[in-house]
ROVOGU-227189 format. One line per 10 residues: number of its first residue (from 1); their letters; for each residue x, y, z of C-alpha. Coordinates in steps of 0.1 Angstrom, whole numbers, plus 5000, padded with zeros to 4 digits. Each point is the difference from the previous one (the first is absolute). Example, Ala and Ser with C-alpha at 12.3 -4.5 7.8 and 13.67 -1.06 7.14 Angstrom:
BEGIN
1) AS) 5123:4955:5078 ~ 5014:5034:4993
***
This chain:
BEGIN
1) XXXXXXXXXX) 5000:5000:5000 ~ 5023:5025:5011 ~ 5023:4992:4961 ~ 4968:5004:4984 ~ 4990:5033:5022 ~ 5039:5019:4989 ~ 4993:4990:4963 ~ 4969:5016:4999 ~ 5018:5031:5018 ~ 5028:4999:4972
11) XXXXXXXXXX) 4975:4997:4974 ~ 4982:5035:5016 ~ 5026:5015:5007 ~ 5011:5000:4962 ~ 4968:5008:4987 ~ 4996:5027:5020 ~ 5032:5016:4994 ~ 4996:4997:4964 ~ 4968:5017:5005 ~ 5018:5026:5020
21) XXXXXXXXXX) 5028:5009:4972 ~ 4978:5000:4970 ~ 4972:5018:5014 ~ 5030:5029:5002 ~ 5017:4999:4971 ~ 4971:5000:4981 ~ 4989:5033:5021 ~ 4999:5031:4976 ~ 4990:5025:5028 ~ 5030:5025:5008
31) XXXXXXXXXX) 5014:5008:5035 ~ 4992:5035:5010 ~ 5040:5014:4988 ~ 4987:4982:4970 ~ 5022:4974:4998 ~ 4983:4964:4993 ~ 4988:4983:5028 ~ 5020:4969:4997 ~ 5032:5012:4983 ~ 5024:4983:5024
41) XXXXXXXXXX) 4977:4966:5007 ~ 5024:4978:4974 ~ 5033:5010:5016 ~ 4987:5000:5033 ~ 4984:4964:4991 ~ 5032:4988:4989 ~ 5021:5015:5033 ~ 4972:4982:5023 ~ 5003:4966:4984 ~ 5030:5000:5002
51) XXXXXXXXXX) 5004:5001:5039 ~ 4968:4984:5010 ~ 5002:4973:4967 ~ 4980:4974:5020 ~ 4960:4996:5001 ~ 4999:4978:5023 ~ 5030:5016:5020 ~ 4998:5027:5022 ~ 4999:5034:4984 ~ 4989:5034:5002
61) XXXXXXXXXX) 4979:5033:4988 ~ 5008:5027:4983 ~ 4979:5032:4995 ~ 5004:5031:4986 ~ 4981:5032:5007 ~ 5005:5033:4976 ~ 4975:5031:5008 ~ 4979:4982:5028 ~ 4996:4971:4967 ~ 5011:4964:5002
71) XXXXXXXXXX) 5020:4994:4971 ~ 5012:4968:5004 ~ 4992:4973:5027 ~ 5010:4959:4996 ~ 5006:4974:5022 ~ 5023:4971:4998 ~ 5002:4967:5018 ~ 4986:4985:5032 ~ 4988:5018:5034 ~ 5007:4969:5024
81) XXXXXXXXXX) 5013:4966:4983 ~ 4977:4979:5023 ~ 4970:5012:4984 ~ 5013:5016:4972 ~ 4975:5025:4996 ~ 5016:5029:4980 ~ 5015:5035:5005 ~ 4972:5026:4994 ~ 5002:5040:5004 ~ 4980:4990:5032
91) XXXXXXXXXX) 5024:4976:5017 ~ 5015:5011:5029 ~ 5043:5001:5003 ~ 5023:5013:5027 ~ 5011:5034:4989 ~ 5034:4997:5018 ~ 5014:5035:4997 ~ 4979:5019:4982 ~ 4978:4999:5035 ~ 5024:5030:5006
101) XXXXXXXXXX) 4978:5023:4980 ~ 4966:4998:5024 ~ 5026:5003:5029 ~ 5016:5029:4983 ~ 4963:5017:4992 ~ 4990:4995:5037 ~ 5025:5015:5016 ~ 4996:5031:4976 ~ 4964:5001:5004 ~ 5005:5000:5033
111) XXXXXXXXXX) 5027:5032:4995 ~ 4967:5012:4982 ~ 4981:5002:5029 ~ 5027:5012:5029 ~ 5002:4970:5016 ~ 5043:4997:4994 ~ 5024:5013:4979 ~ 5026:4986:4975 ~ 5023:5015:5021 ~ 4988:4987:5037
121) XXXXXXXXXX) 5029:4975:5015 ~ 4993:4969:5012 ~ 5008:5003:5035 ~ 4966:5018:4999 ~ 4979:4968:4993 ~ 5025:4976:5014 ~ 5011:5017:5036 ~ 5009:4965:5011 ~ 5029:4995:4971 ~ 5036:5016:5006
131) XXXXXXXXXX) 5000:5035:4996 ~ 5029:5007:4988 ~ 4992:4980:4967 ~ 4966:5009:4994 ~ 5000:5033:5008 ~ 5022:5012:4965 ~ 4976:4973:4979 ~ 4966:5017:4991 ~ 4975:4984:4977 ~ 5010:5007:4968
141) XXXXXXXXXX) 5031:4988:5005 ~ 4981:4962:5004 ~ 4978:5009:4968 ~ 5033:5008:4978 ~ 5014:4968:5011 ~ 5029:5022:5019 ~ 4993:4997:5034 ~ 5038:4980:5009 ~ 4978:4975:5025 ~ 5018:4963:4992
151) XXXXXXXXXX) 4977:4968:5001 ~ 5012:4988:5031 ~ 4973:4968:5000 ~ 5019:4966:5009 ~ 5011:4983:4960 ~ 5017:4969:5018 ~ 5001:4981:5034 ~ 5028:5016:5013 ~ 4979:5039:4998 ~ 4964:4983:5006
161) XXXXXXXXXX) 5018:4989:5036 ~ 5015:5030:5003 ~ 4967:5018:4993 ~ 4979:4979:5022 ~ 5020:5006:5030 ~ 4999:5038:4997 ~ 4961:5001:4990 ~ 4987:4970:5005 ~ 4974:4983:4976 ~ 4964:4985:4996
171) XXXXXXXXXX) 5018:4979:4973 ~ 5019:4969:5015 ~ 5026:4994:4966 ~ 5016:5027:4985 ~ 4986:4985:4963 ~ 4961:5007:5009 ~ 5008:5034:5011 ~ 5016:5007:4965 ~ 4969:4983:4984 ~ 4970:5010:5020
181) XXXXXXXXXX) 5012:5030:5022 ~ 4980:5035:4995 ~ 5005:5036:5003 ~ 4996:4998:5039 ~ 5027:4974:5006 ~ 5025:5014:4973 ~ 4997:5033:5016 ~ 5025:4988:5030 ~ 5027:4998:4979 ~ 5001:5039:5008
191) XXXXXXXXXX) 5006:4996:5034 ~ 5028:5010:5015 ~ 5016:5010:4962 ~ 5032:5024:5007 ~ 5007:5014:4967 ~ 4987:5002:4963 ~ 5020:4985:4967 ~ 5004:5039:4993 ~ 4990:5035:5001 ~ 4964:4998:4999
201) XXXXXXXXXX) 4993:5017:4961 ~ 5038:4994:4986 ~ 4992:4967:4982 ~ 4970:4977:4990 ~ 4999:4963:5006 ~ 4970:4984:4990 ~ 4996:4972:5027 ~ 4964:5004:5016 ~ 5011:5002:5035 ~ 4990:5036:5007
211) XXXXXXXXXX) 4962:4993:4990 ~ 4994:4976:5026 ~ 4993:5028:5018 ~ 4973:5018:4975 ~ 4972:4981:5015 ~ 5006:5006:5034 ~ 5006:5040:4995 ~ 4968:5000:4982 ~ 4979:4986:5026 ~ 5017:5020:5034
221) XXXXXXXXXX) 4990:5032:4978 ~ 4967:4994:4993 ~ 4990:4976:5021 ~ 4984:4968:4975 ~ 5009:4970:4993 ~ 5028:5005:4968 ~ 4980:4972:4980 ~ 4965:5018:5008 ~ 5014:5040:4993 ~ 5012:4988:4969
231) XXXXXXXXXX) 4970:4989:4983 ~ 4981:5026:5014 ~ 5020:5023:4987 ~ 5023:4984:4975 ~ 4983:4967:4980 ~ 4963:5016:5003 ~ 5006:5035:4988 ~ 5020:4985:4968 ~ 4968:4977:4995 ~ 5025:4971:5008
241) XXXXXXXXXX) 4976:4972:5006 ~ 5023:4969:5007 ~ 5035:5014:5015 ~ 5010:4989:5036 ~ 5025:4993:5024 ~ 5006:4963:5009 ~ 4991:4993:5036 ~ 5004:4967:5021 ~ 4969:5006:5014 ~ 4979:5015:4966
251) XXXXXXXXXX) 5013:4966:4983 ~ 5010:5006:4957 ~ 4972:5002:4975 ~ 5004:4981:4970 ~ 5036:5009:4985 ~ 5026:4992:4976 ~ 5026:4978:5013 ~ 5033:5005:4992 ~ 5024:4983:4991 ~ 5039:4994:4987
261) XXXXXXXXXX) 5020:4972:4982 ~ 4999:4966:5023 ~ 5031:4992:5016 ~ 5019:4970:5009 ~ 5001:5011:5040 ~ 4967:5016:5007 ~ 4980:4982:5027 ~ 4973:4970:4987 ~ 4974:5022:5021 ~ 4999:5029:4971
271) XXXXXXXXXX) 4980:4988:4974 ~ 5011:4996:4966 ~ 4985:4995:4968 ~ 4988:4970:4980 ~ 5029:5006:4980 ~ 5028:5011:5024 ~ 5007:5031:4980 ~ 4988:5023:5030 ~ 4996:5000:5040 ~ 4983:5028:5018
281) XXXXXXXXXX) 5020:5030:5013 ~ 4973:5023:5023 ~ 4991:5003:5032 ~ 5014:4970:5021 ~ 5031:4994:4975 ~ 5013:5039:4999 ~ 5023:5016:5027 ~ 4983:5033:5013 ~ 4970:5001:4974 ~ 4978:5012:5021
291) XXXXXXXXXX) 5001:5038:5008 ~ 4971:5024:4990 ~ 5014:5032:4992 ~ 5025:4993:4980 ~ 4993:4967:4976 ~ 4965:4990:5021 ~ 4971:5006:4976 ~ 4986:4980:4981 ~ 4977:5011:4967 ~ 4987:4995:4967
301) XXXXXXXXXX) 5013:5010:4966 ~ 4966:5016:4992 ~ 5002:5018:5039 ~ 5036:5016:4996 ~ 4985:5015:4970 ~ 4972:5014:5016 ~ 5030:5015:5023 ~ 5015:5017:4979 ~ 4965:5016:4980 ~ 4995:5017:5035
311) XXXXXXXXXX) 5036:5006:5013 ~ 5002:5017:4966 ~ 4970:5021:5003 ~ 5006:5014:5034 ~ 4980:4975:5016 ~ 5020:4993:5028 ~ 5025:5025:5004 ~ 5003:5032:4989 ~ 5019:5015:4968 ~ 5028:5011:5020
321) XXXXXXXXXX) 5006:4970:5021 ~ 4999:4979:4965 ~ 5026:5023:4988 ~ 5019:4993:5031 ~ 5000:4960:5000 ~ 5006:5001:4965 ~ 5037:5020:5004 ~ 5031:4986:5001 ~ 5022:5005:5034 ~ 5026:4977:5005
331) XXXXXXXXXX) 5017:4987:4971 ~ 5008:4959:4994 ~ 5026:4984:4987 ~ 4982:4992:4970 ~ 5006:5028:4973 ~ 4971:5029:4996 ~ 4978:4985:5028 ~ 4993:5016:5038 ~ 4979:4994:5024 ~ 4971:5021:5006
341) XXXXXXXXXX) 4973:4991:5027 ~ 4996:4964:5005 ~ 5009:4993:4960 ~ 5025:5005:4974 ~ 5001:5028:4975 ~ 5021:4995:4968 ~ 5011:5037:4984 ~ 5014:4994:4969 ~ 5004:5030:4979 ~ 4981:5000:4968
351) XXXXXXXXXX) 4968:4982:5017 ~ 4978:5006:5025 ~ 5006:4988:5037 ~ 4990:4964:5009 ~ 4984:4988:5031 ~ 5006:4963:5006 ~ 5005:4973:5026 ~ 5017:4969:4991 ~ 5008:4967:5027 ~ 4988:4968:5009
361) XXXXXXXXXX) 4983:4983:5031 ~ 5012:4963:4999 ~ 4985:4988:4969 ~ 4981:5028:4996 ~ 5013:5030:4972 ~ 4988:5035:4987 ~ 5005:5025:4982 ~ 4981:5035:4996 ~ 5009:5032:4984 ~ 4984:5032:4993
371) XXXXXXXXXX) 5008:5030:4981 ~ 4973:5025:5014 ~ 5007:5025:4975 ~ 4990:4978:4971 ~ 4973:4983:5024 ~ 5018:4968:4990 ~ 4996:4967:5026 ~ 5010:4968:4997 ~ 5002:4969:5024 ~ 5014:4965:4998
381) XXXXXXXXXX) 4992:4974:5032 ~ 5010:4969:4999 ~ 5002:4962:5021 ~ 5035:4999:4987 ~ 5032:5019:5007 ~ 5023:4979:4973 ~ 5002:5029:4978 ~ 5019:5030:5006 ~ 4982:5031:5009 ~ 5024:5029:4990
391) XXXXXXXXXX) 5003:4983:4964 ~ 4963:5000:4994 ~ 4993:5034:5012 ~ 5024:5010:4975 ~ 4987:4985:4970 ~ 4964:5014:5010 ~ 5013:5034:5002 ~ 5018:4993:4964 ~ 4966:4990:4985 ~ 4981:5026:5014
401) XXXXXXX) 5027:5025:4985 ~ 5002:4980:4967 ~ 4962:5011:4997 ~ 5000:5033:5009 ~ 4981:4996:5033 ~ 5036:5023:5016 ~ 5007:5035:4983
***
């Protein structure tokens, strides 16, 4: 039953992207800049078969939003290889870092309304952390990824007993803290902290240490639960109908699993597939998955989109506060690209600037880009990280400048 059951999956899956590609190409309405609708759906077809090559594999969604439009939109292979039911613009994926951006617009909404500053330290929300450290870090310093706090959680037996004896833990083994530890027990890794990496604003390291913390600030200031303030103020404003952060307690909706290449050494407890291509690679398998501000959402294709319509619009934050997360602060070591306010901004002279996150989550990968001047969006999530990130971001910005979509 259950061979029979994934064939009939394949065989809809097929149809319906066929469905899907020629229904756009044979499109002859015009975008509003007046380009065609579907000028890049062939190269961007071929890009996307290419990585995600298997129907009955795990896979991904693409989308691609220009003047509040959807452009182009396909899916490719398998949600969860148990039941096989396939990717859709409605399935729901980690977002790993690209969580940063609702972090980034609540902390400036709550600029917005007087509640803190950019500017404010730390040692204003955190009394109980050494002064002398968090007094010279302020917020903006953790959403510009320049903050100088290390990751001081426990990566081997030898810190994990060193940890435990300074903190103590509800976790008994230093492997299920790593793998099922939350915001509340990672935050006592600041304990007692001396120093910072370096001066707080001099460099950027993109380790997500510093927005462990996020959550926490957000609730002493205004006083709700972070999960609850967020959709109230956050998801439902943005007409987000199925983002959320994962909670022991709330249990997981129906998601995509992830997954990554099986190895030889992983335990017989992770499942595998039929075929022992793939084993999962989520929550249980993955050191330090979950933490909410910084890679905790989860969210649909169709839902991010939705995001950025209303981010866009002035939905959420104002004008000014867009123009703020969207500059770049702290530059990288990766030519042309900054960090602005819980992203990355990309200034390359000649085009407009690009917004964009980029990472994975165990097996888990995105990426998303924006060029709000062209009111450009795209977004790739996947149930695979095998494919490298940086490369395909590049060849999407290529075919989007081969068309004329960047001036």
């Amino acid at each position: 039953m259950y061979r029979i059951f994934a064939v009939i999956q394949r065989v809809a899956l097929a149809v319906g992207i066929a469905v899907s590609v020629y229904s756009c190409n044979s499109s002859d309405k015009m975008s509003d800049s007046g380009l065609p609708v579907c000028a890049v759906t062939a190269d961007l077809d071929s890009l996307f078969q290419r990585i995600f090559p298997d129907a009955d594999g795990p896979g991904g969604i693409a989308i691609v939003m220009h003047h509040d439009t959807i452009i182009y939109r396909h899916a490719f292979g398998v949600a969860d290889l148990q039941t096989m039911v396939p990717v859709t613009d409605s399935t729901l994926f980690n977002l790993s870092s690209a969580s940063k951006i609702f972090t980034s617009a609540a902390l400036l909404k709550l600029c917005e309304r007087g509640m803190i500053s950019l500017d404010d330290s730390l040692s204003r929300f955190f009394p109980e952390f050494e002064c002398d450290v968090f007094d010279k870090i302020t917020i903006r310093h953790i959403l510009t990824h320049s903050s100088g706090l290390p990751d001081l959680r426990p990566r081997n037996q030898a810190e994990w007993n060193k940890y435990k004896s300074a903190h103590g833990s509800v976790f008994a083994l230093g492997e299920d803290y790593a793998r099922y530890g939350t915001g509340t027990e990672f935050m006592h890794s600041f304990q007692n902290m001396k120093t910072a990496e370096f001066v707080p604003g001099t460099h950027c390291d993109s380790q997500d240490a510093a927005y462990i913390l996020v959550a926490p600030l957000i609730e002493r200031v205004t006083r709700v639960d972070f999960d609850d303030w967020m959709s109230e103020n956050i998801f439902r404003p943005a007409g987000m109908r199925e983002a959320f952060y994962y909670t022991y307690d709330g249990g997981l909706p129906a998601t995509a699993h992830a997954y990554r290449p099986a190895r030889r050494d992983t335990s017989p407890l992770v499942f595998r597939s039929d075929d022992g291509k793939w084993e999962e690679y989520d929550l249980g398998e993955v050191p330090y998955f979950l933490t909410r501000a910084d890679r905790g959402v989860y969210g649909s294709a169709r839902d991010f989109m939705q995001w950025n319509r209303a981010l866009y619009s002035g939905k959420i934050i104002s004008d000014s506060s867009l123009a703020a997360m969207n500059t770049p602060y702290v530059a990288t070591e990766i030519p042309m690209v900054s960090f602005g306010l819980g992203g990355a901004v990309r200034r390359e002279p000649g085009f407009p600037d690009k917004s964009y996150h980029m990472n994975t989550n165990g097996g888990y990968a995105i990426v998303e880009g924006s060029w709000p001047q062209e009111k450009l969006h795209y977004i790739v999530f996947a149930n695979r990280a095998d494919w490298n990130q940086r490369d395909v971001t590049y060849e999407i910005d290529s075919i989007f400048r081969a068309k004329n979509f960047l001036r």
